[in-house]
Backbone as a printed PyTorch tensor [residue, N CA C, xyz], in Angstrom:
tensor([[[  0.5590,  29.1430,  23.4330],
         [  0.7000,  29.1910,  24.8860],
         [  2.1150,  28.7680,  25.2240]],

        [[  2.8280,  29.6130,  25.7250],
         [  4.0720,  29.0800,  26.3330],
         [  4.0030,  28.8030,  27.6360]],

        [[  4.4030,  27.6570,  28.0140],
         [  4.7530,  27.1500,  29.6030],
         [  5.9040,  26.7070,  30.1410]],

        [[  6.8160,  27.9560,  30.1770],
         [  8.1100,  27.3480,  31.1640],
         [  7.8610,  27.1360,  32.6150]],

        [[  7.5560,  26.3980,  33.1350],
         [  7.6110,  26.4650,  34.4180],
         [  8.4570,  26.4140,  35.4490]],

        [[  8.4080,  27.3020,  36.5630],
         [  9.4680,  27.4450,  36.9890],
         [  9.3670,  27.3050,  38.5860]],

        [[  9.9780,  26.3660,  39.6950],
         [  9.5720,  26.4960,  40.9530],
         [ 10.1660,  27.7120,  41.6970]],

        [[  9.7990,  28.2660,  42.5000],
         [ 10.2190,  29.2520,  43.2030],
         [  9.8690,  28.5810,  44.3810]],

        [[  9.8640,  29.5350,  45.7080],
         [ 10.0140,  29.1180,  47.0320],
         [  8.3860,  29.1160,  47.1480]],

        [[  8.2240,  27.2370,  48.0020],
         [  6.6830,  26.6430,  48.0530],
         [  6.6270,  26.3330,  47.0120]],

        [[  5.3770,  25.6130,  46.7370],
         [  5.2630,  24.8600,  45.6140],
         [  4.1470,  25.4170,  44.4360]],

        [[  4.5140,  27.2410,  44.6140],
         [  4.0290,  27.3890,  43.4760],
         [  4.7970,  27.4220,  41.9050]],

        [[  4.0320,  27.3730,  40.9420],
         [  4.5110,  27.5980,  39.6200],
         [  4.0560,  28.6960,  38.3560]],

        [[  5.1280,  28.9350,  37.6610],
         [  4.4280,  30.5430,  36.8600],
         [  4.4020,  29.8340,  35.7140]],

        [[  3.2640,  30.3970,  35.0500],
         [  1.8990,  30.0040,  34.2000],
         [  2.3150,  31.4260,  33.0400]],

        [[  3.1200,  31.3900,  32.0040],
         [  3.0190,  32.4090,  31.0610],
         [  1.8390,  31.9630,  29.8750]],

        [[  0.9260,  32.8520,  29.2550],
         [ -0.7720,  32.3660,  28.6830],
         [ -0.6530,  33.6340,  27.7600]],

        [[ -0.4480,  33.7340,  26.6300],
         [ -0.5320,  34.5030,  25.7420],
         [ -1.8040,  33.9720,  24.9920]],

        [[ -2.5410,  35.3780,  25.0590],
         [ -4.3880,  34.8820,  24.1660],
         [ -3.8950,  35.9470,  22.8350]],

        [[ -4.8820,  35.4350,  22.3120],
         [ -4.9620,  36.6090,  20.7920],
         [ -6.2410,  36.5710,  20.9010]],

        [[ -6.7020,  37.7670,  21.0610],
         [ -8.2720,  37.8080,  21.5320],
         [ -9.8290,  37.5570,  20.0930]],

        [[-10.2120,  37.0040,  20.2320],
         [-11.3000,  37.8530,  19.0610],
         [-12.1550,  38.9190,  19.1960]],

        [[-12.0760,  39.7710,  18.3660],
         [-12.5790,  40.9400,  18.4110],
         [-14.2120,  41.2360,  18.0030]],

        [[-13.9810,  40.4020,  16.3690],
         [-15.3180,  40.7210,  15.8720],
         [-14.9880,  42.2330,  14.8780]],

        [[-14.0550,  43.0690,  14.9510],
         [-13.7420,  44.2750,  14.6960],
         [-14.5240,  45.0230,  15.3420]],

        [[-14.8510,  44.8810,  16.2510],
         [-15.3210,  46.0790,  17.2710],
         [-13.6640,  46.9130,  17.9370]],

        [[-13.9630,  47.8840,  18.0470],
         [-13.1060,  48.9500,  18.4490],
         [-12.5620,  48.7800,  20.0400]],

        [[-13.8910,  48.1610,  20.5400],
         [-13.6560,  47.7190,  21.9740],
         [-13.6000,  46.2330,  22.6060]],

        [[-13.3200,  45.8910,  23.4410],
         [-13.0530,  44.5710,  23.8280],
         [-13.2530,  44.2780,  25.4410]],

        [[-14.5460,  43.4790,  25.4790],
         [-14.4070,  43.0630,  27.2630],
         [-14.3950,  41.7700,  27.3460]],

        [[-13.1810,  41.2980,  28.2310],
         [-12.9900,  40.0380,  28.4890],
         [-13.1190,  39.8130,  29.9310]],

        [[-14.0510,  38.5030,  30.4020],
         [-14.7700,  38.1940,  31.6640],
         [-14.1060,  36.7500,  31.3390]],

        [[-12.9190,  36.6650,  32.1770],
         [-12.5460,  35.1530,  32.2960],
         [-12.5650,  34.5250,  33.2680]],

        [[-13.3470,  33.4280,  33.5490],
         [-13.4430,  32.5850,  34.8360],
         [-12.1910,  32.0640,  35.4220]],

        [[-11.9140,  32.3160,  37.0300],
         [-10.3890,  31.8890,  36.6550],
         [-10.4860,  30.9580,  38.2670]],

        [[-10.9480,  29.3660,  37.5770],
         [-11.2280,  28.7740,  39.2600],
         [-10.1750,  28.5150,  40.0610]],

        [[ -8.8290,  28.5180,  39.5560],
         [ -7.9410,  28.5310,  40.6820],
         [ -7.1910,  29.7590,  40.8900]],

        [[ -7.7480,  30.6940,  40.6300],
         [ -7.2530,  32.3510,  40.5720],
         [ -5.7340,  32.8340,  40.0340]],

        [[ -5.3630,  33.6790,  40.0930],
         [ -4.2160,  34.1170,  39.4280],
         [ -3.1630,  35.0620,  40.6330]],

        [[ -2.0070,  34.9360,  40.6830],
         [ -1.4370,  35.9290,  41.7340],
         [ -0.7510,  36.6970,  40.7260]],

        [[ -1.2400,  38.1600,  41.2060],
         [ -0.8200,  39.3730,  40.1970],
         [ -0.0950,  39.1720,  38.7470]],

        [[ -1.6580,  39.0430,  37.7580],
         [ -1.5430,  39.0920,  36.5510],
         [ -0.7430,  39.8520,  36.2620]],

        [[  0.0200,  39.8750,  34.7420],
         [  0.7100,  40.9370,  34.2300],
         [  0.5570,  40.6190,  32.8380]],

        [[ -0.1470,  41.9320,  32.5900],
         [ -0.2770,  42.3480,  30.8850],
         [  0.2180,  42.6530,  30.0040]],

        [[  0.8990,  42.4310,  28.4470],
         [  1.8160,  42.8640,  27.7890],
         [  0.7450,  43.3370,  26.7020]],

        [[  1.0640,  44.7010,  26.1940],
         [  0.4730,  44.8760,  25.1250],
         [  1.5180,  45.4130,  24.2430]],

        [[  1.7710,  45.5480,  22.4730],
         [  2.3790,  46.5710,  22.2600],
         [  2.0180,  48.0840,  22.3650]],

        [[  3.3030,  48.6010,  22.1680],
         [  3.2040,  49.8870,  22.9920],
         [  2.8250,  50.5720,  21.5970]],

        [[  3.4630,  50.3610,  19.9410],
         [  2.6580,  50.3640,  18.4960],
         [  1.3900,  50.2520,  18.1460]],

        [[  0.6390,  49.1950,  19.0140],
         [ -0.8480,  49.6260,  19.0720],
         [ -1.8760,  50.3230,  19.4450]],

        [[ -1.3710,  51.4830,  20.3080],
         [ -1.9140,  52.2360,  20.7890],
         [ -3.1440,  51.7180,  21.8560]],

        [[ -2.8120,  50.3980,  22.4550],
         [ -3.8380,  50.0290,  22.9360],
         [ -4.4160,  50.8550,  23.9640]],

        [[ -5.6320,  50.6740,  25.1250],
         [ -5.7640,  50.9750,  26.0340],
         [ -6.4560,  50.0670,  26.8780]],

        [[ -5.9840,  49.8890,  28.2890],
         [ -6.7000,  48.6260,  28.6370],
         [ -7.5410,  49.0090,  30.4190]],

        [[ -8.2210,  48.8970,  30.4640],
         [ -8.7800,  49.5630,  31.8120],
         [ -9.1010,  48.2110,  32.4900]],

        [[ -9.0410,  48.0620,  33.8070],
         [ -9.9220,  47.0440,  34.5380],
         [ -9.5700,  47.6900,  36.3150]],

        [[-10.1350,  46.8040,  37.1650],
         [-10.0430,  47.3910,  38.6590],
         [ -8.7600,  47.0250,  39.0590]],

        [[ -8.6310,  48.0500,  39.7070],
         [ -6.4490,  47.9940,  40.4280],
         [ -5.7660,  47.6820,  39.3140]],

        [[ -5.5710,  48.2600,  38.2900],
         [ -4.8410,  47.9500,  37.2140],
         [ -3.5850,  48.9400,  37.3810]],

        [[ -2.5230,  48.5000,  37.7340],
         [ -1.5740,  49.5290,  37.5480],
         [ -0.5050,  49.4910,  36.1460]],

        [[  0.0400,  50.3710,  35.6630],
         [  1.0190,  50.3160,  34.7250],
         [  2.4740,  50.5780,  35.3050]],

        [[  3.3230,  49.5030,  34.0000],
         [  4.2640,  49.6510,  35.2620],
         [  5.5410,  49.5140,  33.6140]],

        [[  6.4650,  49.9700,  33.8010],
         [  7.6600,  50.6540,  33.0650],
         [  7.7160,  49.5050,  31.9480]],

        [[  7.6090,  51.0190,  30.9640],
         [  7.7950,  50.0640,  29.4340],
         [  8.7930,  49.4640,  29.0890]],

        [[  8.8820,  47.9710,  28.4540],
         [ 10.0240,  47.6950,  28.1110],
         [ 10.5220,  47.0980,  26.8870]],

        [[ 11.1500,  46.5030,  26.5690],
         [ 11.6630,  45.8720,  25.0140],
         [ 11.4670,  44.4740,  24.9470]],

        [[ 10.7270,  44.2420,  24.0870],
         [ 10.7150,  42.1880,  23.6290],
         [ 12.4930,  41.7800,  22.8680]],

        [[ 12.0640,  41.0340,  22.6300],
         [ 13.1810,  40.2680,  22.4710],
         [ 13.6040,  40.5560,  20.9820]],

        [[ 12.4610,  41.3970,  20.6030],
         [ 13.1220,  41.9570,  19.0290],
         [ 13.2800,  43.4070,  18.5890]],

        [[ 13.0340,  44.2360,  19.9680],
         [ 13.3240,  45.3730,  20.2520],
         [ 12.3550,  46.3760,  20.2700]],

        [[ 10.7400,  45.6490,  20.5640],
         [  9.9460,  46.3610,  20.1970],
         [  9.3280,  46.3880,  21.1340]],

        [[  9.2800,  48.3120,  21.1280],
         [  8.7350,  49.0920,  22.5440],
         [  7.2920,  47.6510,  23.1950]],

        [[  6.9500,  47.4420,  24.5430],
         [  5.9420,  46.5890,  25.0610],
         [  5.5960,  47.3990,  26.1230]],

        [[  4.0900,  47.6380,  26.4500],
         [  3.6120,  48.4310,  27.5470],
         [  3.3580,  47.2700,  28.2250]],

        [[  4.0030,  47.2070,  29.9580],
         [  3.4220,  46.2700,  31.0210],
         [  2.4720,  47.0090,  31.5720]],

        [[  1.2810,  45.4670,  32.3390],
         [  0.3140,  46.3330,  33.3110],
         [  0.1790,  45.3890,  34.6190]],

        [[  0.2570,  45.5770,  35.7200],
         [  0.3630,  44.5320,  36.4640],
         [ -1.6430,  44.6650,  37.0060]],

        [[ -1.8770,  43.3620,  37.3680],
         [ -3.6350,  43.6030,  38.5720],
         [ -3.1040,  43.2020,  39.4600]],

        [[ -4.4220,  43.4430,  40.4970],
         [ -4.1610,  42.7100,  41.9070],
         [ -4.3850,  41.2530,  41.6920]],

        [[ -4.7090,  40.4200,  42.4720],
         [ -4.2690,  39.4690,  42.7820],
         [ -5.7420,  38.6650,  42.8300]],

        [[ -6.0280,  37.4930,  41.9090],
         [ -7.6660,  36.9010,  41.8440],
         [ -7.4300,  35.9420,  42.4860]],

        [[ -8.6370,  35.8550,  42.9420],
         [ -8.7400,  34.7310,  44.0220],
         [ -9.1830,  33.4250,  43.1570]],

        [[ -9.3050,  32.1730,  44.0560],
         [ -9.3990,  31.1720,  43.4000],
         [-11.5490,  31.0090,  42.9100]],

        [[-11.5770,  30.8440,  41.6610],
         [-13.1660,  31.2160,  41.5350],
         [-13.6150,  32.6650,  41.3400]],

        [[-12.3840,  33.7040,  40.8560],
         [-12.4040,  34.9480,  40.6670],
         [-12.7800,  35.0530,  39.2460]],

        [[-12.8870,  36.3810,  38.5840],
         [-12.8780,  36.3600,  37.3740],
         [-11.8320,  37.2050,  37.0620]],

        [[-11.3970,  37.1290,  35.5060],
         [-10.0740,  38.1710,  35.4180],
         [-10.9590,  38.8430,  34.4780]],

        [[-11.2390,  40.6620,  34.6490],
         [-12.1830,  41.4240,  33.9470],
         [-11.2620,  42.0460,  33.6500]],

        [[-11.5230,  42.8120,  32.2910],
         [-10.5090,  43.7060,  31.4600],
         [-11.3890,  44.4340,  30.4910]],

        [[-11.0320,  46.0490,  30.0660],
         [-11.5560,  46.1060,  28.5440],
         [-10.5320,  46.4700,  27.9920]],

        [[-10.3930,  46.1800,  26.7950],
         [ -9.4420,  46.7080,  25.8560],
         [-10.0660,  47.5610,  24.8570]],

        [[ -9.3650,  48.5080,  24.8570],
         [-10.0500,  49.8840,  23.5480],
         [ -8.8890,  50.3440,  22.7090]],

        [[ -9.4960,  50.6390,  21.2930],
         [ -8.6050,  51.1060,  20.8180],
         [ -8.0830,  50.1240,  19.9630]],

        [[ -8.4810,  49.3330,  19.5750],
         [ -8.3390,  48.1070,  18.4370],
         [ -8.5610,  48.1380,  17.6660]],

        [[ -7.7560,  48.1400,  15.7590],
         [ -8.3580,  48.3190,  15.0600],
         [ -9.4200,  47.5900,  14.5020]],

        [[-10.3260,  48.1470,  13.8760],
         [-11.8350,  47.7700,  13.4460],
         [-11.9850,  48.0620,  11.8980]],

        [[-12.7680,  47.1820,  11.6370],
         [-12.8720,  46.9340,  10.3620],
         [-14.0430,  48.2710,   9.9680]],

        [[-14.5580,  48.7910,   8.8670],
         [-15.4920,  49.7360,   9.1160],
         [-16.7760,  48.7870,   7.7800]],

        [[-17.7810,  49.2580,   8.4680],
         [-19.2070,  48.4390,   8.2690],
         [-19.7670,  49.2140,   7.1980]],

        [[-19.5410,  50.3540,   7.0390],
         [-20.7350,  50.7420,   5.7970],
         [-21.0680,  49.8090,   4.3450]],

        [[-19.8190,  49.3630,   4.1690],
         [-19.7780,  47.9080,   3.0920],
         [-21.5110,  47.0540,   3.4620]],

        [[-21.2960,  46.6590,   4.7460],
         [-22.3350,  45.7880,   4.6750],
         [-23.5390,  46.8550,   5.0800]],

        [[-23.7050,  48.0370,   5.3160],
         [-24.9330,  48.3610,   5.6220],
         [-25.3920,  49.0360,   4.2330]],

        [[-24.4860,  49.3030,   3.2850],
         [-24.9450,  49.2750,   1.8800],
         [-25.0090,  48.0120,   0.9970]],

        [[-24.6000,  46.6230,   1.4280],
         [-25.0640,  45.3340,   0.7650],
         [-26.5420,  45.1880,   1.4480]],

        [[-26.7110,  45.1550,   2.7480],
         [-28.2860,  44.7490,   3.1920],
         [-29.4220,  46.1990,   2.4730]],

        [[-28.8060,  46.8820,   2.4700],
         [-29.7810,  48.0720,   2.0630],
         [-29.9670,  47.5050,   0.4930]],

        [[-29.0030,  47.7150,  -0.5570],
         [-28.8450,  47.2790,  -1.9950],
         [-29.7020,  45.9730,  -1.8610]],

        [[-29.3700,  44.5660,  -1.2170],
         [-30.3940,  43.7580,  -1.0240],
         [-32.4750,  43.7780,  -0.9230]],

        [[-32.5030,  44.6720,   0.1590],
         [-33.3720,  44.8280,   0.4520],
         [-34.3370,  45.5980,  -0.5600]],

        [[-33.7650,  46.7460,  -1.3630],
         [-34.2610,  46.9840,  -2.6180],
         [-34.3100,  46.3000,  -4.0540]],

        [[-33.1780,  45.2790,  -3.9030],
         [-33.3240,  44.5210,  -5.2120],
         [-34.5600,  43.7640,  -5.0500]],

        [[-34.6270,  43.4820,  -3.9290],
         [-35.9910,  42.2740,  -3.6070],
         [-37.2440,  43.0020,  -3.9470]],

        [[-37.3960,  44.0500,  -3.0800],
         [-38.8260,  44.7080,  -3.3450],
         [-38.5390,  45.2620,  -4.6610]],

        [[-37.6650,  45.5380,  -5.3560],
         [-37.9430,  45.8850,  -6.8900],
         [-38.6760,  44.5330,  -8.0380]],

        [[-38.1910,  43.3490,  -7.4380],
         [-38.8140,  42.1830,  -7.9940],
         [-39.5430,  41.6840,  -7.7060]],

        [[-40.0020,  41.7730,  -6.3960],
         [-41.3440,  41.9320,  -6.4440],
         [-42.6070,  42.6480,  -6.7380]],

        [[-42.1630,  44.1300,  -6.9520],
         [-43.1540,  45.0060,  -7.5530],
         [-43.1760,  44.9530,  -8.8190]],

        [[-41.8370,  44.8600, -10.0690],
         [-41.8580,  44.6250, -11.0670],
         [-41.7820,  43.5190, -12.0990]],

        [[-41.5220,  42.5440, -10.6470],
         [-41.4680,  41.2180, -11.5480],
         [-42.1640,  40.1800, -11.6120]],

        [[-43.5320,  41.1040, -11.4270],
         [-44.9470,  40.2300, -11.3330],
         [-45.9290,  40.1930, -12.7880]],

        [[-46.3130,  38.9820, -13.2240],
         [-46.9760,  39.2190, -14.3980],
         [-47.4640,  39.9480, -14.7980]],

        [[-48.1250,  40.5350, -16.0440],
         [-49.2060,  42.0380, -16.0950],
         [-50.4580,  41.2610, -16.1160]],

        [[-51.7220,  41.5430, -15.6310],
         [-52.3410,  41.5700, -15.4660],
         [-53.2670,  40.9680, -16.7790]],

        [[-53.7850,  39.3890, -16.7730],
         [-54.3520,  39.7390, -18.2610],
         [-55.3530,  40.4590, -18.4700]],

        [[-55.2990,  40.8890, -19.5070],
         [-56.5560,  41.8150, -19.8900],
         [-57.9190,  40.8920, -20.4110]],

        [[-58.8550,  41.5230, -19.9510],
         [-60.2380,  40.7570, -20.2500],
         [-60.8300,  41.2750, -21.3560]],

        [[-61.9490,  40.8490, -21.7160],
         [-62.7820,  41.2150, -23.1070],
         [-64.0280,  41.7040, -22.1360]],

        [[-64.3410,  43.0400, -23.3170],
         [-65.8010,  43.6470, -22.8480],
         [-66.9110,  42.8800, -21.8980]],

        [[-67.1140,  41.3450, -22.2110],
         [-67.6680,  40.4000, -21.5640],
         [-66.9840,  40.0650, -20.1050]],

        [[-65.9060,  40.6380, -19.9280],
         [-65.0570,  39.8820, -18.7780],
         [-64.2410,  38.5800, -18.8010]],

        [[-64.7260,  38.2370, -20.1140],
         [-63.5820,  36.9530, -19.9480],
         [-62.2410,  37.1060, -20.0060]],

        [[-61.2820,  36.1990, -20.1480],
         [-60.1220,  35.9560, -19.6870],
         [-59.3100,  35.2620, -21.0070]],

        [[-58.4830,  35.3640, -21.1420],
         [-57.7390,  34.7420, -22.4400],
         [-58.5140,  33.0010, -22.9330]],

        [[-58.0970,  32.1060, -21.6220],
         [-58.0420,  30.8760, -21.3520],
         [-59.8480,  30.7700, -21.5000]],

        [[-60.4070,  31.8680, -21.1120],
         [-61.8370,  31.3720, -21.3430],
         [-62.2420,  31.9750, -22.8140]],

        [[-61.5610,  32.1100, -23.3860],
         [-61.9770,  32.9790, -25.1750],
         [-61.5800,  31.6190, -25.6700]],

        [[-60.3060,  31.0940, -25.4090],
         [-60.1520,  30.1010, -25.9490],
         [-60.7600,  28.9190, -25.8430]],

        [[-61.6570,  28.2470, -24.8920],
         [-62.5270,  27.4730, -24.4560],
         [-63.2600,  27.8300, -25.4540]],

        [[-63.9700,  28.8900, -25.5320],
         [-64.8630,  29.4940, -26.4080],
         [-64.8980,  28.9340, -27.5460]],

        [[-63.5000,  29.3490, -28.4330],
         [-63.6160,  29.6440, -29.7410],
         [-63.6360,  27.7430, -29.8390]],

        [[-63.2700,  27.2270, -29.1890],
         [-63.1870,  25.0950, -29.5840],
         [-64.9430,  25.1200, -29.6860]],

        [[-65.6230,  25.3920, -28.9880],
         [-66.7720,  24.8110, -28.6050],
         [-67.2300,  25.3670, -30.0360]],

        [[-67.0950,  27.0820, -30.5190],
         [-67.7180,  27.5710, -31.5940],
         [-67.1630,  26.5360, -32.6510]],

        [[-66.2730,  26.2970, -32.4610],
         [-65.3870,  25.4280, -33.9430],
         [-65.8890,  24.1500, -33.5160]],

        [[-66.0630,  23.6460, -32.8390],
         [-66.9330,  21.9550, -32.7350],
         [-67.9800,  22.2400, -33.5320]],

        [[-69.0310,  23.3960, -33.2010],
         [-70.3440,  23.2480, -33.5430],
         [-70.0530,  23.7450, -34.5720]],

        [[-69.5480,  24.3380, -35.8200],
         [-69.1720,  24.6980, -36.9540],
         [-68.7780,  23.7680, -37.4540]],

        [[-68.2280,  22.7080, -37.0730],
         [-67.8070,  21.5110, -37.9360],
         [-69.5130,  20.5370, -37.7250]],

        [[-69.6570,  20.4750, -37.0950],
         [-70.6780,  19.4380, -37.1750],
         [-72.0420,  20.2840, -38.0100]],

        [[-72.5230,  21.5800, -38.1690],
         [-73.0260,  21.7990, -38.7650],
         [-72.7850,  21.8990, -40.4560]],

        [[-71.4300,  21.7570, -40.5810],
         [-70.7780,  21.8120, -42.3520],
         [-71.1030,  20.0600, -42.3540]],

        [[-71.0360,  19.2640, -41.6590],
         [-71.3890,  17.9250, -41.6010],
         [-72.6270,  17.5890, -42.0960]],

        [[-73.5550,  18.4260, -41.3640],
         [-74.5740,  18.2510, -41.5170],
         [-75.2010,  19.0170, -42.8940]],

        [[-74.8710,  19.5200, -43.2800],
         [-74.8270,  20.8180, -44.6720],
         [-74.4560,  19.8170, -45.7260]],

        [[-73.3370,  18.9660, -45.7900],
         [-72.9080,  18.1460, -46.6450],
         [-73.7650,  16.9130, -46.4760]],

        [[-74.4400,  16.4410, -45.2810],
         [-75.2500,  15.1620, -45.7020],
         [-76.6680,  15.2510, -45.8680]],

        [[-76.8030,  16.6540, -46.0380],
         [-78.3770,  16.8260, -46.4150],
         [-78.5160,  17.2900, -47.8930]],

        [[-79.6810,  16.1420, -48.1700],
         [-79.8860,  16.7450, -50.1840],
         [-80.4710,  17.7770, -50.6420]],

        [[-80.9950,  18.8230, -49.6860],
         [-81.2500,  20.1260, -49.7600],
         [-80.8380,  20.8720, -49.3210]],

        [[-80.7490,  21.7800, -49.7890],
         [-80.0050,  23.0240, -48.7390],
         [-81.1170,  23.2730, -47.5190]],

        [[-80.8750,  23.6170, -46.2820],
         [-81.5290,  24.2040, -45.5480],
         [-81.1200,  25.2360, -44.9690]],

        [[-81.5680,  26.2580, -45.1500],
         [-82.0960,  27.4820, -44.2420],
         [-81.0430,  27.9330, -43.2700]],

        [[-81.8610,  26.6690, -42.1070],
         [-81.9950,  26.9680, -40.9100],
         [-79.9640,  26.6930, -40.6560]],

        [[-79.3160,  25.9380, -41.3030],
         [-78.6280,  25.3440, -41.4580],
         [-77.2940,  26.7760, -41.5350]],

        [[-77.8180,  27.1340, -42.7630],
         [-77.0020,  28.5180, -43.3010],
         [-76.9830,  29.4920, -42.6830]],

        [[-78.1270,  29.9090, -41.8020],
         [-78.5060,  30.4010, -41.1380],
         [-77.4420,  30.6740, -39.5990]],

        [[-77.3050,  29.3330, -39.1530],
         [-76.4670,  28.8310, -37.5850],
         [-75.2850,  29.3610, -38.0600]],

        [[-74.4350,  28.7600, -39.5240],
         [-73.5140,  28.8100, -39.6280],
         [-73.1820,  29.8220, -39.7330]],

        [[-73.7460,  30.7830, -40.4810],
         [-73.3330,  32.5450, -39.7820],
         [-73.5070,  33.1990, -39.0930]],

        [[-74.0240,  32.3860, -38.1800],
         [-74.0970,  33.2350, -36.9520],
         [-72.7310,  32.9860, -35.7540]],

        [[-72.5810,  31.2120, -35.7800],
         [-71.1880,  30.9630, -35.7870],
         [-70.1710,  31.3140, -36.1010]],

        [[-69.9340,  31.6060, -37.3010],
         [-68.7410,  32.5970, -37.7240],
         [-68.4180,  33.6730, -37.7260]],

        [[-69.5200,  34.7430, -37.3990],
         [-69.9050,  35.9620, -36.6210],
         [-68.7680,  36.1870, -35.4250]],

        [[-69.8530,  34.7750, -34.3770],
         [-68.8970,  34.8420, -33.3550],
         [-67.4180,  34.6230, -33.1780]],

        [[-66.8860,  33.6000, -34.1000],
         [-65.6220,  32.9540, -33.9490],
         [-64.9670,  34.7690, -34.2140]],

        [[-65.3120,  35.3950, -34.9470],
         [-64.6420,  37.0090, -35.1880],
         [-64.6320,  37.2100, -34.2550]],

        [[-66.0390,  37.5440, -33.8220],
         [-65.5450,  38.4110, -32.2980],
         [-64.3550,  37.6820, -30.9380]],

        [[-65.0580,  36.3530, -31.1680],
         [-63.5820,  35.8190, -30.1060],
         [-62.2000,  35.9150, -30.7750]],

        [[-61.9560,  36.1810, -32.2450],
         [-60.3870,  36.3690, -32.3970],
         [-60.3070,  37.7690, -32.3950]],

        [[-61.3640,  38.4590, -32.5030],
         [-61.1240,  39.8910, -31.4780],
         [-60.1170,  40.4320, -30.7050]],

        [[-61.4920,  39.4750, -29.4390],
         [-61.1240,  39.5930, -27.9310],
         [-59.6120,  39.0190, -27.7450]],

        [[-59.3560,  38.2080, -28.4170],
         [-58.3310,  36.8760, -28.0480],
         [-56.7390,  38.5040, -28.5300]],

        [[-57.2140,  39.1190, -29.5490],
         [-55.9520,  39.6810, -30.0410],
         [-55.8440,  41.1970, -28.7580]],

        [[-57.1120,  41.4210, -28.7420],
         [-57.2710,  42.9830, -27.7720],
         [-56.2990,  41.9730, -26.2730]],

        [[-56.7440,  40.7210, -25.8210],
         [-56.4240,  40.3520, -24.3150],
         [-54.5330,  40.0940, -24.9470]],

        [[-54.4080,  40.0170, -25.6350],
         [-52.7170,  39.5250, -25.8570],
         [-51.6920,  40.9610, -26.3790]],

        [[-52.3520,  42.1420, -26.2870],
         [-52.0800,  43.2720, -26.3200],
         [-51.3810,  43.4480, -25.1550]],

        [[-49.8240,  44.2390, -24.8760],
         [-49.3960,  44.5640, -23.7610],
         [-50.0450,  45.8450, -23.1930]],

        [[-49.8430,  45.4620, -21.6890],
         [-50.2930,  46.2620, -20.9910],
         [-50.4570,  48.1450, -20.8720]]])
């Protein structure tokens, strides 16, 4: 902001206010500035290299001239804001950044996600003819192997052979097959 101030006749003073606007990279630009002690006939400098364009109400243009480093400057004079006025302007014609960058990062985003979620979900374990489940074969096969040990227990502390004895135990070991079966069919990929 530069402020030379300078008295002229009455006790007003001139107010020079150079903004650098933000844009956002939009192409266009409207500025609504509150101005509570108003302004007597603004005057606009744009370069005349930027091809700007600037529209607002009673905006007149008024003869191009040279800065101080020789470079063409378009003036624009307004009327005159009152105190509690606003100073309205658009500016067009600004360069802008161009967006497809980000509307191919949110798109690329938005598919990486739903790709990991559709593919980066466990497979499904597979069950045994019975319906069980890995975690329940394995429950299984402890309980078959408890009662297989306690019947070889019992095989070894009896002074006869029994039967009924030899009997359990193959039927036990029967099963323990079929659960390392199931256990190898459920750990099969999908």
């Amino acid at each position: 902001v530069g402020v030379p101030p300078t008295r002229t006749a009455g006790l007003s003073v001139e107010l020079r206010v150079r903004y650098v606007l933000p844009t956002g990279g939009a192409r266009r630009f409207e500025l609504n500035q509150p101005m509570p002690n108003g302004m007597e006939s603004p005057l606009l400098l744009t370069p005349a290299s930027g091809n700007l364009t600037i529209e607002a109400a009673g905006l007149r243009p008024l003869k191009d001239e040279a800065d101080k480093s020789g470079n063409a400057v378009k003036l624009y004079e307004m009327p005159p804001i009152a105190p509690g006025g606003k100073l309205t302007l658009t500016v067009t014609g600004l360069p802008s950044r161009p967006r497809n960058g980000r509307v191919v990062a949110a798109v690329l985003t938005v598919l990486m996600m739903a790709a990991a979620f559709l593919f980066g979900r466990r497979p499904k374990v597979k069950g045994t003819k019975d319906g069980l489940t890995a975690d329940q074969l394995v429950e299984r096969r402890e309980k078959l192997f408890a009662e297989l040990v306690e019947i070889e227990r019992s095989r070894r502390e009896a002074t006869q052979p029994e039967p009924r004895l030899d009997d359990r135990r193959r039927e036990i070991i029967g099963k323990l097959e079929g659960v390392y079966r199931d256990l190898a069919r459920a750990a099969e990929p999908a």
